[in-house]
C-alpha positions as CSV (number, residue, x, y, z in Angstrom):
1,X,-34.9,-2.2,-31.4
2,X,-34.8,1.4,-33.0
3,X,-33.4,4.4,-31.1
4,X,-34.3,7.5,-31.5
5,X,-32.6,10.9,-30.6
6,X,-35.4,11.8,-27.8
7,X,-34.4,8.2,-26.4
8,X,-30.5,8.7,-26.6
9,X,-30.8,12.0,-25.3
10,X,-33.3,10.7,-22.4
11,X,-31.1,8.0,-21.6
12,X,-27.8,9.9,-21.6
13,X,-29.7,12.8,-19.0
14,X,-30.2,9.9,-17.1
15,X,-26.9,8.5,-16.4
16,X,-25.5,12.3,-15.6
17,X,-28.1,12.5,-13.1
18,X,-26.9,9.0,-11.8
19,X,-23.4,10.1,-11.8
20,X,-23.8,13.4,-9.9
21,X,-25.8,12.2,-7.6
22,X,-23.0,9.6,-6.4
23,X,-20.3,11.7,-6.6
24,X,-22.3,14.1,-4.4
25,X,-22.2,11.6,-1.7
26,X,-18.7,10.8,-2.0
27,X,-16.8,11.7,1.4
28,X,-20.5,12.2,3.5
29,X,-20.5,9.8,6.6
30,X,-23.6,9.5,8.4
31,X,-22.7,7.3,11.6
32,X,-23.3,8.4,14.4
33,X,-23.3,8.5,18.3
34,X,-24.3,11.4,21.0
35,X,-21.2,10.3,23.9
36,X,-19.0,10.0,20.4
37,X,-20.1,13.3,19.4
38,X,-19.7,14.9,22.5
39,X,-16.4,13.8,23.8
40,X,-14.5,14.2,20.5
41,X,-16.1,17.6,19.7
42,X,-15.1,18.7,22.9
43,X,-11.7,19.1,21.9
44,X,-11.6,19.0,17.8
45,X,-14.2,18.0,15.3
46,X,-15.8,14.2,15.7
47,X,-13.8,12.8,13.3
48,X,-15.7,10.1,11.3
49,X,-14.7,6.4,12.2
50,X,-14.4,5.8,8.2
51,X,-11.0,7.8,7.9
52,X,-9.3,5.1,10.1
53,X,-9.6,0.9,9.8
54,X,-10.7,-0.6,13.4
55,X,-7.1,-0.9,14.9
56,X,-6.5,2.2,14.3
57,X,-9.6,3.4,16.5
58,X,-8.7,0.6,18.7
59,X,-5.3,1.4,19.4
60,X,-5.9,5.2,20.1
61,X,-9.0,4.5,22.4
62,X,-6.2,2.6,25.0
63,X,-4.0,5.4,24.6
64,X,-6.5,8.3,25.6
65,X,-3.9,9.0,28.5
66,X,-1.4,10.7,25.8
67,X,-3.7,11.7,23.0
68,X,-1.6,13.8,20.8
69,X,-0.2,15.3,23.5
70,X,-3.2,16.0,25.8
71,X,-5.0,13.7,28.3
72,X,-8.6,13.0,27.0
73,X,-8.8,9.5,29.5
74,X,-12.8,8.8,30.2
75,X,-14.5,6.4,32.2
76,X,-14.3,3.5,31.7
77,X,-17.9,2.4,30.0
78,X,-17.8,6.1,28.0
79,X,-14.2,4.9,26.7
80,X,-15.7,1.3,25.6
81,X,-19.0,2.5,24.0
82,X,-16.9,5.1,22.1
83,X,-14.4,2.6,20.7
84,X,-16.9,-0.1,20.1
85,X,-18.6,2.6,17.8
86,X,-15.6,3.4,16.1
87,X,-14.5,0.3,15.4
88,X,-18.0,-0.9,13.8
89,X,-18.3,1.6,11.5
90,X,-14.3,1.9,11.0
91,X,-13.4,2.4,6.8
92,X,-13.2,-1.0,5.5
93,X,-10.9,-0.4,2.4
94,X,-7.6,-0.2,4.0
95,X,-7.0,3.2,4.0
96,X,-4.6,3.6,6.4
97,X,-0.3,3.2,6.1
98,X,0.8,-0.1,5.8
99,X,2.9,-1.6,8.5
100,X,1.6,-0.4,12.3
101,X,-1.7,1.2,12.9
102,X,-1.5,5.2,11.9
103,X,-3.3,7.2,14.1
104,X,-3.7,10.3,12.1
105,X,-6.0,10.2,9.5
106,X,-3.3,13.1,7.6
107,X,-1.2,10.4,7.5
108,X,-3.4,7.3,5.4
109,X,-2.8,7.2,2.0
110,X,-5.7,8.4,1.3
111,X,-5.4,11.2,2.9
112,X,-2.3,12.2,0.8
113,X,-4.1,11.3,-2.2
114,X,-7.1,13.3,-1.8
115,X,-5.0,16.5,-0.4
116,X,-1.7,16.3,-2.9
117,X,-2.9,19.1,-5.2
118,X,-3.1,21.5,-1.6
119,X,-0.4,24.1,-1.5
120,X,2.1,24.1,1.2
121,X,0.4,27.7,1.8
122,X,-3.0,26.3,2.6
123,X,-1.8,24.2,5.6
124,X,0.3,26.7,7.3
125,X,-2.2,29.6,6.5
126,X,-3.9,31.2,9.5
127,X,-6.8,29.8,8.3
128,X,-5.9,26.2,8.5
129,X,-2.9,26.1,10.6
130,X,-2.8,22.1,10.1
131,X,-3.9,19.2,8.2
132,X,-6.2,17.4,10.9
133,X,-7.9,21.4,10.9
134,X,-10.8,19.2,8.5
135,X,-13.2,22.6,8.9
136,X,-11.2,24.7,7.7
137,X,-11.8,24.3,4.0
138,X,-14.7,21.4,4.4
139,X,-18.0,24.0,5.5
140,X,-19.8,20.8,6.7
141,X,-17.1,18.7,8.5
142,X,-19.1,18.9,11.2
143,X,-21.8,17.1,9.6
144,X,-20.0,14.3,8.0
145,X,-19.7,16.3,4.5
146,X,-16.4,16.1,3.5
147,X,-17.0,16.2,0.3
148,X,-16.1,18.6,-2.9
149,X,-19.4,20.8,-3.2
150,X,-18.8,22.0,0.4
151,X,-15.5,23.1,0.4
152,X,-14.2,26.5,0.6
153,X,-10.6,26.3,1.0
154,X,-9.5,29.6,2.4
155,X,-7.4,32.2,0.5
């Protein structure tokens, strides 16, 4: 088989459209549930069950009582329908801290990975104020876009 330039060049176009269009969807999470939505973004953004495994999610949902220092307790079907979400579509490449379930997501190793070239200055700026502050610097948190072509990290 003979290959020309035009073929080469074709091909090689190709494979960059290929590339960039999976590394566009790196980070976008698309499951979702209205009484997930709606209880979590009462209160901070709906955070996506992939940034924590499923015992993570399930731990947290029995401790709703004392969530990070607030009470955010439902009822009890809201509570189960919530977790059982979670939990199904919880990240499935052990993210998380080894050793007991982490229930922050700014603590997984991930986390820390993605975020170690962020300044100390980011996180305390007015702007962000903390880690878990995902909107801050991703434009389309909200939507379950978390990844590098939305994000504006403030000055």
């Amino acid at each position: 088989m003979r290959f020309t330039f035009q073929t080469i060049s074709l091909a090689l176009v190709s494979l960059a459209s290929i590339m960039s269009s999976a590394h566009a969807a790196e980070h976008v999470y698309s499951a979702n549930n209205v009484k997930w939505k709606t209880e979590c973004s009462a209160c901070h953004l709906a955070y996506p069950p992939q940034l924590l495994p499923a015992e993570s999610w399930r731990v947290m949902m029995t401790q709703l009582d004392k969530h990070f220092g607030a009470d955010a307790s439902l009822d009890a079907k809201t509570a189960a329908e919530i977790s059982a979400f979670l939990q199904a579509n919880a990240e499935r490449n052990n993210r998380a801290t080894t050793g007991k379930p982490s229930l922050r997501i700014t603590e997984t190793r991930w986390f820390k990975k993605e975020h170690d070239e962020v300044p100390a200055r980011v996180w305390s700026s007015a702007a962000v104020k903390q880690a878990g502050n995902c909107a801050a610097c991703h434009t389309q948190a909200e939507r379950g876009d978390f990844s590098e072509r939305s994000l504006r990290v403030p000055r």
